[in-house]
Backbone bond lengths (Angstrom), bond angles and torsions (degrees), N, CA, C in turn:
res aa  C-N    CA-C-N  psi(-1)  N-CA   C-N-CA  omega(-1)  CA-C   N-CA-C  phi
1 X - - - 1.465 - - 1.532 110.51 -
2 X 1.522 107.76 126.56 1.736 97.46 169.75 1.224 113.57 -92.79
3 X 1.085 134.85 161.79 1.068 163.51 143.88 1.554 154.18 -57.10
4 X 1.230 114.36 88.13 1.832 95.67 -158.66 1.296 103.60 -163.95
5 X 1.457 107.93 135.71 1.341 150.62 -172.10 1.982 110.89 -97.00
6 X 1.829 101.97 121.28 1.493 96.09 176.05 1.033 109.30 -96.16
7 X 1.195 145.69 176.85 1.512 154.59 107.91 1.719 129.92 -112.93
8 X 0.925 121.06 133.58 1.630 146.49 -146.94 1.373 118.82 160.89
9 X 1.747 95.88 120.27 1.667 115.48 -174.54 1.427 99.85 -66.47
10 X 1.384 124.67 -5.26 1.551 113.45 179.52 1.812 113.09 -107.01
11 X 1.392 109.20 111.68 1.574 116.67 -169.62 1.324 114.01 -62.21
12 X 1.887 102.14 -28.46 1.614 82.03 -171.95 1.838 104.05 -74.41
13 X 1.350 107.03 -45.13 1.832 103.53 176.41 1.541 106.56 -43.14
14 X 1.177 144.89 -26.54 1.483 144.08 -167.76 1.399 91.18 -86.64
15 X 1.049 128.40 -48.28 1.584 133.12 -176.35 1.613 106.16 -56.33
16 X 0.815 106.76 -69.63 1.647 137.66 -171.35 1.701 104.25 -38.68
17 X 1.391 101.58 -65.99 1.719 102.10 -169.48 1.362 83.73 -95.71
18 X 1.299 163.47 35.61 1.339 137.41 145.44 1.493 88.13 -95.38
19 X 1.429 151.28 -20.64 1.043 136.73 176.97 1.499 100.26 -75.44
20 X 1.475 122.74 -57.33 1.302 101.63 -172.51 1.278 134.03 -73.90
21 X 1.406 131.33 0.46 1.372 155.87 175.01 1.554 84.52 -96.18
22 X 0.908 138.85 -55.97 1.685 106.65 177.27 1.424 146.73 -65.26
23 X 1.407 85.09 -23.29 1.981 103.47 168.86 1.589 112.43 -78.40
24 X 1.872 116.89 7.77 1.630 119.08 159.03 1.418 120.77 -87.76
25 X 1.046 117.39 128.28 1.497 113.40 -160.96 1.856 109.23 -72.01
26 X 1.059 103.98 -14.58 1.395 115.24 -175.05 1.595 119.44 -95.62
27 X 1.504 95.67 -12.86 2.066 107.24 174.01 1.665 100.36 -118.48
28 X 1.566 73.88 151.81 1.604 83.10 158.00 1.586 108.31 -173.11
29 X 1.544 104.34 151.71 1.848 108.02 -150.16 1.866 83.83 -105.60
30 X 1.086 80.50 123.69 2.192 106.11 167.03 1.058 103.10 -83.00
31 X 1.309 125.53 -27.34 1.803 110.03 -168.45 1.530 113.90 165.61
32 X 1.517 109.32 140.17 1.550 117.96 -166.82 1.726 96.73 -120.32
33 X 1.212 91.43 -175.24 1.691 93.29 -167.18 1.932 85.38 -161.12
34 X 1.533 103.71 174.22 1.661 114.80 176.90 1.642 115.30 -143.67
35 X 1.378 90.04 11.09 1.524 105.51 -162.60 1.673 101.74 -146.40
36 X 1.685 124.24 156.07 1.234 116.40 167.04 1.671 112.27 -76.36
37 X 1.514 121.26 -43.34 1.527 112.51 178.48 1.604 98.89 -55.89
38 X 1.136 138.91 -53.44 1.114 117.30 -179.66 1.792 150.49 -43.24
39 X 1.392 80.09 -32.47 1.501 124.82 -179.46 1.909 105.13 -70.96
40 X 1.020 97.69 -66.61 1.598 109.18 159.54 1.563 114.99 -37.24
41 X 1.246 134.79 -72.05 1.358 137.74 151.66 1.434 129.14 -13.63
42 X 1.341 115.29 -52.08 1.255 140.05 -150.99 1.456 91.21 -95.09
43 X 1.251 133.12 -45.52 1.633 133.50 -128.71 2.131 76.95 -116.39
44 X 1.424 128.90 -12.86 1.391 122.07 178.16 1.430 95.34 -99.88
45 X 1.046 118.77 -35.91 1.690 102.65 -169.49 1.465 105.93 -91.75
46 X 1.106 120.39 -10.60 2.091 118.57 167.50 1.095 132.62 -107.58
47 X 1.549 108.61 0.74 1.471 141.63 -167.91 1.843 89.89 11.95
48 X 1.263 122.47 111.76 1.289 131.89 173.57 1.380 111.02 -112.66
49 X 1.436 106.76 132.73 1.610 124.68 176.93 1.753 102.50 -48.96
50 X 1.281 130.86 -35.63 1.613 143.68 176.83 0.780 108.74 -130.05
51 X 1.539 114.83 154.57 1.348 141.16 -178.67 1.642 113.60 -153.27
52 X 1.573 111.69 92.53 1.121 121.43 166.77 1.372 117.16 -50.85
53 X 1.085 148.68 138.49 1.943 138.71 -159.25 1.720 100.09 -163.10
54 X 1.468 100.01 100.71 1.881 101.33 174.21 1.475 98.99 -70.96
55 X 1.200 106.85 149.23 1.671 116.65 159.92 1.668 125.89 -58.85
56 X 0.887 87.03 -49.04 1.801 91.33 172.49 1.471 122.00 -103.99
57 X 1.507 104.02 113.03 1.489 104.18 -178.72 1.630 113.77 -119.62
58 X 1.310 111.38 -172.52 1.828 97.58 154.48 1.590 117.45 -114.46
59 X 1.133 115.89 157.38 1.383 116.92 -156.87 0.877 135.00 74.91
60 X 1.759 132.26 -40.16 1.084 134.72 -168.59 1.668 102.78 -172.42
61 X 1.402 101.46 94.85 1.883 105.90 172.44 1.264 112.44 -71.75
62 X 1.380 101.36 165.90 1.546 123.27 -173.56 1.336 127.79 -58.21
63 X 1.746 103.91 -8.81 1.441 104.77 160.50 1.339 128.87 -64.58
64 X 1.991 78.52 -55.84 1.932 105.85 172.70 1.405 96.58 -35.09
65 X 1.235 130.90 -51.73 1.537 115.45 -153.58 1.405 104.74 -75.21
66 X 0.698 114.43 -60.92 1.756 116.35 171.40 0.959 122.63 -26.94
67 X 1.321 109.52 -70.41 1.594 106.69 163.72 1.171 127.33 -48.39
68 X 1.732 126.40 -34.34 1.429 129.27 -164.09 2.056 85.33 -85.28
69 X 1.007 138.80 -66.97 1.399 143.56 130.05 1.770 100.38 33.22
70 X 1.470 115.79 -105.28 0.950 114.02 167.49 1.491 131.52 -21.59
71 X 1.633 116.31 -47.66 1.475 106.27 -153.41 1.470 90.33 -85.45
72 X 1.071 132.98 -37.30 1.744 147.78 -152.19 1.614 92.75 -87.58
73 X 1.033 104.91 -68.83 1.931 104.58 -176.42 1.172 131.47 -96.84
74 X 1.456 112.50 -17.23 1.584 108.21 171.64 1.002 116.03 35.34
75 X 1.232 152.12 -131.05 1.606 127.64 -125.17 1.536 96.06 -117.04
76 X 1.554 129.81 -2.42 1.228 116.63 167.50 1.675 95.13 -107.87
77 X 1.179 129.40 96.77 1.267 163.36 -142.94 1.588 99.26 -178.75
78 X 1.737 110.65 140.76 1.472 133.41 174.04 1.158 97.22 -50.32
79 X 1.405 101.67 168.63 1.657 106.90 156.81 1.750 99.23 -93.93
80 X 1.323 144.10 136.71 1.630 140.48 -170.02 1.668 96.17 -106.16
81 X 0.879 112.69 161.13 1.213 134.13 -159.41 1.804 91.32 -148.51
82 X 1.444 129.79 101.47 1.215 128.18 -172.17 1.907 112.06 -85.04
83 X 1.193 123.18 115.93 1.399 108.59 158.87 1.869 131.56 -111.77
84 X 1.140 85.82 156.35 1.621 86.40 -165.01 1.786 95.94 -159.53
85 X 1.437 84.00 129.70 1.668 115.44 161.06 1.590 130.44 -46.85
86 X 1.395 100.58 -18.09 1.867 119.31 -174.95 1.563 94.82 -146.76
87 X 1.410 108.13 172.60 1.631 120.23 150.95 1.344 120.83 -146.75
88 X 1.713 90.64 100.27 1.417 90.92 177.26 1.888 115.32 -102.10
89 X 0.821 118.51 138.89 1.585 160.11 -154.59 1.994 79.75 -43.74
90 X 1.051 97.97 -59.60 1.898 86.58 -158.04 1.635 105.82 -75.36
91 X 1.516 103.44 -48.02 1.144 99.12 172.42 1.437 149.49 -52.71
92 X 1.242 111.11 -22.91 1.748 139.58 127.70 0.763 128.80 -33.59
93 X 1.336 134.20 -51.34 1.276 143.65 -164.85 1.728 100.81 -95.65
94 X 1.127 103.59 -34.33 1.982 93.36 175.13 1.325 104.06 -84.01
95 X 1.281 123.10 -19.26 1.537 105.78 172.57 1.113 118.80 -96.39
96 X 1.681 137.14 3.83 1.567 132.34 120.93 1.220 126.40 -29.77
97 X 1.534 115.10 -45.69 1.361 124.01 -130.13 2.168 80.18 -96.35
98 X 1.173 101.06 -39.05 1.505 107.25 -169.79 1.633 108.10 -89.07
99 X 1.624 96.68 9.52 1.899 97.47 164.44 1.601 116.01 108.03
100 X 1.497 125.49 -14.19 1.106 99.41 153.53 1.207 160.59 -49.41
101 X 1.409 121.43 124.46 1.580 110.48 -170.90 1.618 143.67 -81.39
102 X 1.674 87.49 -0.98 1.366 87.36 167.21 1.886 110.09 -166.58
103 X 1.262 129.23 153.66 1.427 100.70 -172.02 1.881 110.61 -133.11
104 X 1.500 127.63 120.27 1.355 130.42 -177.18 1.186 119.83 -132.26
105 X 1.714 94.56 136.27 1.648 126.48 -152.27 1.349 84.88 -82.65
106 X 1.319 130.57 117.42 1.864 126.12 123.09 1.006 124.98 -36.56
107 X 1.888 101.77 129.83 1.228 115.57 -8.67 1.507 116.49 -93.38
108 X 1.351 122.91 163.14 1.429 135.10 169.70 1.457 146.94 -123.31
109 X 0.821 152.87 126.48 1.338 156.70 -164.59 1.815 118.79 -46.71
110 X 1.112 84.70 102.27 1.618 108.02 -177.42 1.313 99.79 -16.58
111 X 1.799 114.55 -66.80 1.474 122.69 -156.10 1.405 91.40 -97.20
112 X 1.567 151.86 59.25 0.967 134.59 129.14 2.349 92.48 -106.26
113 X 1.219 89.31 -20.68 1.534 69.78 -174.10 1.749 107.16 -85.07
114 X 1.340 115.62 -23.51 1.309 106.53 158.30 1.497 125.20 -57.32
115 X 1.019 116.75 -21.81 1.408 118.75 -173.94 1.765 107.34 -84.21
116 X 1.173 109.15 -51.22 1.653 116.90 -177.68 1.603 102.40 -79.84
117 X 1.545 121.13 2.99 1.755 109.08 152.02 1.188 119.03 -92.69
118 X 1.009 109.95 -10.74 1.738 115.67 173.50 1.368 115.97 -84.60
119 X 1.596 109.58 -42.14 1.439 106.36 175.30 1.518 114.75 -58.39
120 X 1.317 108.01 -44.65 1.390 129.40 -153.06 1.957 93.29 -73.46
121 X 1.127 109.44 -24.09 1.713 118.81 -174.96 1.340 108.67 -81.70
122 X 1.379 111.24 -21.55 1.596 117.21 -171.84 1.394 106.49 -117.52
123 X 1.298 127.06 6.81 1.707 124.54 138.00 1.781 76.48 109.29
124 X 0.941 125.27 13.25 2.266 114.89 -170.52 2.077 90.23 -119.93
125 X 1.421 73.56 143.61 1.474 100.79 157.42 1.690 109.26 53.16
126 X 1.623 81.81 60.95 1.750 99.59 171.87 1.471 111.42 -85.19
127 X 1.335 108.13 100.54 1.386 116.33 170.59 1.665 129.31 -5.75
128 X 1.071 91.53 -48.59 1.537 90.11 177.34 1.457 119.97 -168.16
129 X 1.401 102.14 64.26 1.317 130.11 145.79 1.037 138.08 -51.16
130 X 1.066 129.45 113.27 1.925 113.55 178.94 1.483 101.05 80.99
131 X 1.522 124.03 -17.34 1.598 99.33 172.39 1.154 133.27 -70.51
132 X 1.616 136.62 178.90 1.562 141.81 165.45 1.552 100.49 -103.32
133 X 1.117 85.19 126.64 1.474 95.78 164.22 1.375 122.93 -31.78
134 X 0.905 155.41 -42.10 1.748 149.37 127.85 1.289 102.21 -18.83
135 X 1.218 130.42 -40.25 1.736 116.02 -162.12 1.757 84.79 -84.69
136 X 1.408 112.24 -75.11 1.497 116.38 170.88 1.447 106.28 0.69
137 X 1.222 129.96 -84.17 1.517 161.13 -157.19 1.630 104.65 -65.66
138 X 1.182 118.08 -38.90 1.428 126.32 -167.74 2.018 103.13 -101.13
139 X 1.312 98.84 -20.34 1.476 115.95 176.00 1.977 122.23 -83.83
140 X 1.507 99.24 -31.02 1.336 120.16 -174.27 1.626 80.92 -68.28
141 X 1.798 113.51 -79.88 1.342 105.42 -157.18 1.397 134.75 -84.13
142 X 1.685 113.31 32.64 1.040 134.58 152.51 1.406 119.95 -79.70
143 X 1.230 110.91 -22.51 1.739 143.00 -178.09 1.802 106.00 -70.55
144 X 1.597 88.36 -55.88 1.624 87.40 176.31 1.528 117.22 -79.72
145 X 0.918 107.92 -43.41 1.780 103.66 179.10 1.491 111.45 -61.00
146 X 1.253 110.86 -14.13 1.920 100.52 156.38 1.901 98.36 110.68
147 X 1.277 118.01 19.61 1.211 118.43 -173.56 1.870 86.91 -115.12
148 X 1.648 94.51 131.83 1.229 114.82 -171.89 1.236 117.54 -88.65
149 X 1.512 127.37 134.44 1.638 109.28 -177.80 1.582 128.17 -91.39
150 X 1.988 90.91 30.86 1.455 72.23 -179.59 1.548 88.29 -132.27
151 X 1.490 112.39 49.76 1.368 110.15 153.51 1.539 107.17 -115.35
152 X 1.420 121.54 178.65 1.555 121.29 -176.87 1.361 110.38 -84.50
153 X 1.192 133.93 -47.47 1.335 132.84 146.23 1.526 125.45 4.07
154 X 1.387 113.35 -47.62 1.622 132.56 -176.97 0.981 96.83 -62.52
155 X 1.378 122.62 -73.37 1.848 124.46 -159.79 1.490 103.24 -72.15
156 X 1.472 123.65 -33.38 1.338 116.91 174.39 1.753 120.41 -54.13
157 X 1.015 94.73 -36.74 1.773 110.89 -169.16 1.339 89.24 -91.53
158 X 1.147 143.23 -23.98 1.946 135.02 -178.00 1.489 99.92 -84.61
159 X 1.035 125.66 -35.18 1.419 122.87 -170.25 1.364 114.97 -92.62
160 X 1.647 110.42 -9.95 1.665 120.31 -170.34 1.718 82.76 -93.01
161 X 1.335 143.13 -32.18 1.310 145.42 -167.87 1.236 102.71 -64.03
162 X 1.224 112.34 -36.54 1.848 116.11 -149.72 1.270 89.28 -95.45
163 X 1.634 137.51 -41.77 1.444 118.13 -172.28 1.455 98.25 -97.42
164 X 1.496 129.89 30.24 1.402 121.61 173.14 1.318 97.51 -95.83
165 X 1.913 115.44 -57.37 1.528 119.44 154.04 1.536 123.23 -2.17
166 X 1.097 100.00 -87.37 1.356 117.85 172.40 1.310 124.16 -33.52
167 X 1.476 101.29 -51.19 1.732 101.78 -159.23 2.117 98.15 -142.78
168 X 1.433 110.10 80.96 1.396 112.32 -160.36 1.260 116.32 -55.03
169 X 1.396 101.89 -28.37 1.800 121.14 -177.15 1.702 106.81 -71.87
170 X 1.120 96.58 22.30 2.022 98.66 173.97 1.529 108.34 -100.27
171 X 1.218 114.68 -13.54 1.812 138.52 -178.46 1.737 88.71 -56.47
172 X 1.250 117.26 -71.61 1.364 125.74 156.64 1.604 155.27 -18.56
173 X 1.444 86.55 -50.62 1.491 100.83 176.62 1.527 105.47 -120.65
174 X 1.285 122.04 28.75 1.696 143.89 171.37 1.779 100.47 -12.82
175 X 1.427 115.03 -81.72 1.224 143.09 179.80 1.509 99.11 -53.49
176 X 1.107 131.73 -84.80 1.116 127.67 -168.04 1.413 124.00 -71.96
177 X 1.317 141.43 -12.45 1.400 144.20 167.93 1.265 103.15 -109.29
178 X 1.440 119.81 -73.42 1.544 125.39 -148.46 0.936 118.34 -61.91
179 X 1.541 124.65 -31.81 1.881 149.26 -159.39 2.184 95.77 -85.88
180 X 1.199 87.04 -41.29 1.571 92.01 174.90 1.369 136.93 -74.38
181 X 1.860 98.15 -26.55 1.274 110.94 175.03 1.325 115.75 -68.31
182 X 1.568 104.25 -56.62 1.316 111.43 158.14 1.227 144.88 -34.25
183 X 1.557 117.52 -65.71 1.603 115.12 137.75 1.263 141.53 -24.01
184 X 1.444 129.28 -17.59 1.376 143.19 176.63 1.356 106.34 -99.09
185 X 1.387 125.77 -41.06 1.453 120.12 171.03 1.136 130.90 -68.35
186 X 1.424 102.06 -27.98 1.595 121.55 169.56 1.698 101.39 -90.68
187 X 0.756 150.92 -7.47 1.462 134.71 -175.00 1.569 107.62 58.26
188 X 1.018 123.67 75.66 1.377 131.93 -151.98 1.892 113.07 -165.36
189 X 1.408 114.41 173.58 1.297 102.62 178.87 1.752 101.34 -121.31
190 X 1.571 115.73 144.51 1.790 107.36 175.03 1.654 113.04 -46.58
191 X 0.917 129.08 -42.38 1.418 124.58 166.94 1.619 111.34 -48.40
192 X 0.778 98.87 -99.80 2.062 81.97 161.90 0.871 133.86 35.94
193 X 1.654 96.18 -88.79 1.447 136.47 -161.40 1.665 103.82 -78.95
194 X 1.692 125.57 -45.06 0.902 106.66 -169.23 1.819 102.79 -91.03
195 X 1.098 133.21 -5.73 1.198 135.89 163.52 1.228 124.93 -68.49
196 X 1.527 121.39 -36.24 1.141 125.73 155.23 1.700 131.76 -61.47
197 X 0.963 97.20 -31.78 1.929 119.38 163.53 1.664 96.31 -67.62
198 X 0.723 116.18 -56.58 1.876 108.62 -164.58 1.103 123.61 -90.91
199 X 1.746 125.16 -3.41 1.223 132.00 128.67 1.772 117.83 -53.47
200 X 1.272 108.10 -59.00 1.663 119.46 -165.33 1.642 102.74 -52.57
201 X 1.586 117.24 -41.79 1.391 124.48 178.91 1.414 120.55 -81.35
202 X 1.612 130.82 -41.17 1.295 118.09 163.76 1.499 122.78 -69.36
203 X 1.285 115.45 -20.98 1.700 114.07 166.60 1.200 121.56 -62.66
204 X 1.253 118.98 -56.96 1.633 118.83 159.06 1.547 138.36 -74.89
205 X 1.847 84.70 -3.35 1.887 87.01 145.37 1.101 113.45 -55.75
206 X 1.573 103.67 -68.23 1.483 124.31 -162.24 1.322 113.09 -43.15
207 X 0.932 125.54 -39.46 1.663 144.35 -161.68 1.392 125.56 -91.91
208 X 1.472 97.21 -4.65 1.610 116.76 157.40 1.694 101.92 111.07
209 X 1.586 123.51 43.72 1.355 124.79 156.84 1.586 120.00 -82.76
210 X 1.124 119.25 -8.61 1.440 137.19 178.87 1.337 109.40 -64.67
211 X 1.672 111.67 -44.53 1.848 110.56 175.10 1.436 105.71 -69.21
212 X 1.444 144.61 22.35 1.489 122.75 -157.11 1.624 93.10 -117.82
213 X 1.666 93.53 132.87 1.926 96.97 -157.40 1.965 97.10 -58.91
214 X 1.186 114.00 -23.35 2.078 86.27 156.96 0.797 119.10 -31.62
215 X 1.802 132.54 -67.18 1.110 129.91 178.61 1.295 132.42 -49.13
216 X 1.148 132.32 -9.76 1.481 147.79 -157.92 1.521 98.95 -65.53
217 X 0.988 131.63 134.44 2.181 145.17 -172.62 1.427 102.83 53.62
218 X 1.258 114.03 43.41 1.960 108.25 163.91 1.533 83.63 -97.39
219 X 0.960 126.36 156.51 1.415 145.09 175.05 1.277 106.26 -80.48
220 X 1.562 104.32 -72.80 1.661 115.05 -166.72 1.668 98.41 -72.11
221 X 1.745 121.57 116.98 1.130 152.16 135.19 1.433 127.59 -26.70
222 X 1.476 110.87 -79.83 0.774 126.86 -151.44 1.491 98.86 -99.73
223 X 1.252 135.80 -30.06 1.905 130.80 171.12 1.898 92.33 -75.49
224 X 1.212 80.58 140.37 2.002 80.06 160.64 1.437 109.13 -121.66
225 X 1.330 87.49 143.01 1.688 89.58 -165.48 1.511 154.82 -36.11
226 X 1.342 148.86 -155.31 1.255 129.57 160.58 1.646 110.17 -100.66
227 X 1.041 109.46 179.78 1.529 110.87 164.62 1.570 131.65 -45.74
228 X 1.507 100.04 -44.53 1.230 113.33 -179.18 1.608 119.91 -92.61
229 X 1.201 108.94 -15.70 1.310 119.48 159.42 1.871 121.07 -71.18
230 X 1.012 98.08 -72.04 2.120 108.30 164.19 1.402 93.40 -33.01
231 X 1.242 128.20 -52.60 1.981 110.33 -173.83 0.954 112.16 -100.46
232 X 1.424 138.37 17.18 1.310 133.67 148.23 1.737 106.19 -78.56
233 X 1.359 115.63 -68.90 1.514 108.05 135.57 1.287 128.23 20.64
234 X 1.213 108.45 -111.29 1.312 132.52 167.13 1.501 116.70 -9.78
235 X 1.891 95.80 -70.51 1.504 95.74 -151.24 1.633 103.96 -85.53
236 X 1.705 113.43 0.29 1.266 111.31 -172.89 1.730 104.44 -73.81
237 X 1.797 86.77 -46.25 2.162 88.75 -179.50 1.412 105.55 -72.47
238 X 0.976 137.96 33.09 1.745 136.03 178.39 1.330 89.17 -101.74
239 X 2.056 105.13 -78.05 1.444 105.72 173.84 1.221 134.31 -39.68
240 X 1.444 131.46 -32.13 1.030 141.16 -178.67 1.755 117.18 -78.22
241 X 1.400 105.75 -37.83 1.757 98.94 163.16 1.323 96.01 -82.33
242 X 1.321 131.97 -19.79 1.667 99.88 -177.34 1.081 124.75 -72.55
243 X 1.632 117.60 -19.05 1.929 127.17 173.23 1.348 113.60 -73.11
């Protein structure tokens, strides 16, 4: 049986997924909270395998907890599962940095968060383990634009970012350099790779990546872009929050 504890200043969401996390025969919720001091309380006296954790609370946000988290429990501490209403870039990234294992934008898909409590219960598929902070960073806002990381598409398009970074003149030689590079790191073929990219990007067109202020003065609406367009894209709003 897993185990897991919510917190969120909003009762009806506390209501809501403790009902549907309880109708799994394999979970079951010990205790919710609406507040971070509360949350703190709750998460020592039920010690829960998970810990769902909104970003914005009163008294004490979802950083606070983390941090307070860390100093008090250190490594027998939940695995957290961060939620939040927006995703903004820093605030993400410090609640990686302070140990969360995985992070989802409201609203989200029931059965992707069932799926990453199970992983997350059985010690597999820690979000971001072993990454660099660039992957971290380039991984978060693949997260928000609605591209899932547990299709192939994700790592194809994260790893096409990092040698676009690097080397801008790959925008260019897409097909013939970039699709290959990629393919070799992945053990994979360029066909693949760029098929898997152009599924991962018109689905989360479709699905409402088109409102995301990146997009802001593309003309065309309604086509979502190509491969080489999304990472031109991409790597311009990276640079651009990074100045």
């Amino acid at each position: 049986m897993i185990t897991l504890c919510i917190a969120d200043d909003n009762r009806e969401i506390v209501d809501l997924l403790s009902r549907q996390l309880e109708s799994e025969p394999d979970l079951r919720v010990v205790g919710t909270a609406h507040d971070g001091e509360t949350c703190l309380d709750v998460v020592k006296t039920h010690q829960p395998d998970v810990l769902l954790l909104d970003i914005i609370m009163p008294h004490l946000d979802g950083i606070g907890v983390l941090q307070r988290l860390n100093e008090e429990l250190g490594d027998d501490k939940p695995e957290v599962i961060m939620l939040s209403a927006f995703g903004k870039d820093e605030v993400t990234k410090q609640a990686v940095q302070l140990g969360a294992s995985y992070f989802l934008v409201k609203p989200f898909n029931i059965q992707q968060l069932l799926t990453k409590i199970r992983e997350l219960s059985e010690g597999t598929n820690r979000e971001f383990d072993g990454m660099t902070p660039e992957e971290i960073e380039i991984s978060l806002l693949l997260q928000q634009l609605g591209i899932s990381p547990r299709i192939k598409g994700f790592k194809y398009i994260r790893q096409a970012v990092i040698y676009v970074r690097e080397r801008q003149d790959l925008l260019g030689l897409i097909t013939k350099e970039l699709y290959p590079m990629v393919a070799k790191e992945h053990e994979t073929t360029s066909s693949r790779v760029e098929r898997a990219m152009r599924h991962a990007i018109k689905t989360a067109w479709e699905n409402g990546m088109r409102d995301h202020e990146m997009f802001e003065g593309r003309p065309e609406r309604e086509r979502s872009p190509k491969n080489s367009e999304f990472i031109s894209y991409f790597v311009t709003y990276v640079s651009f929050k990074n100045n």
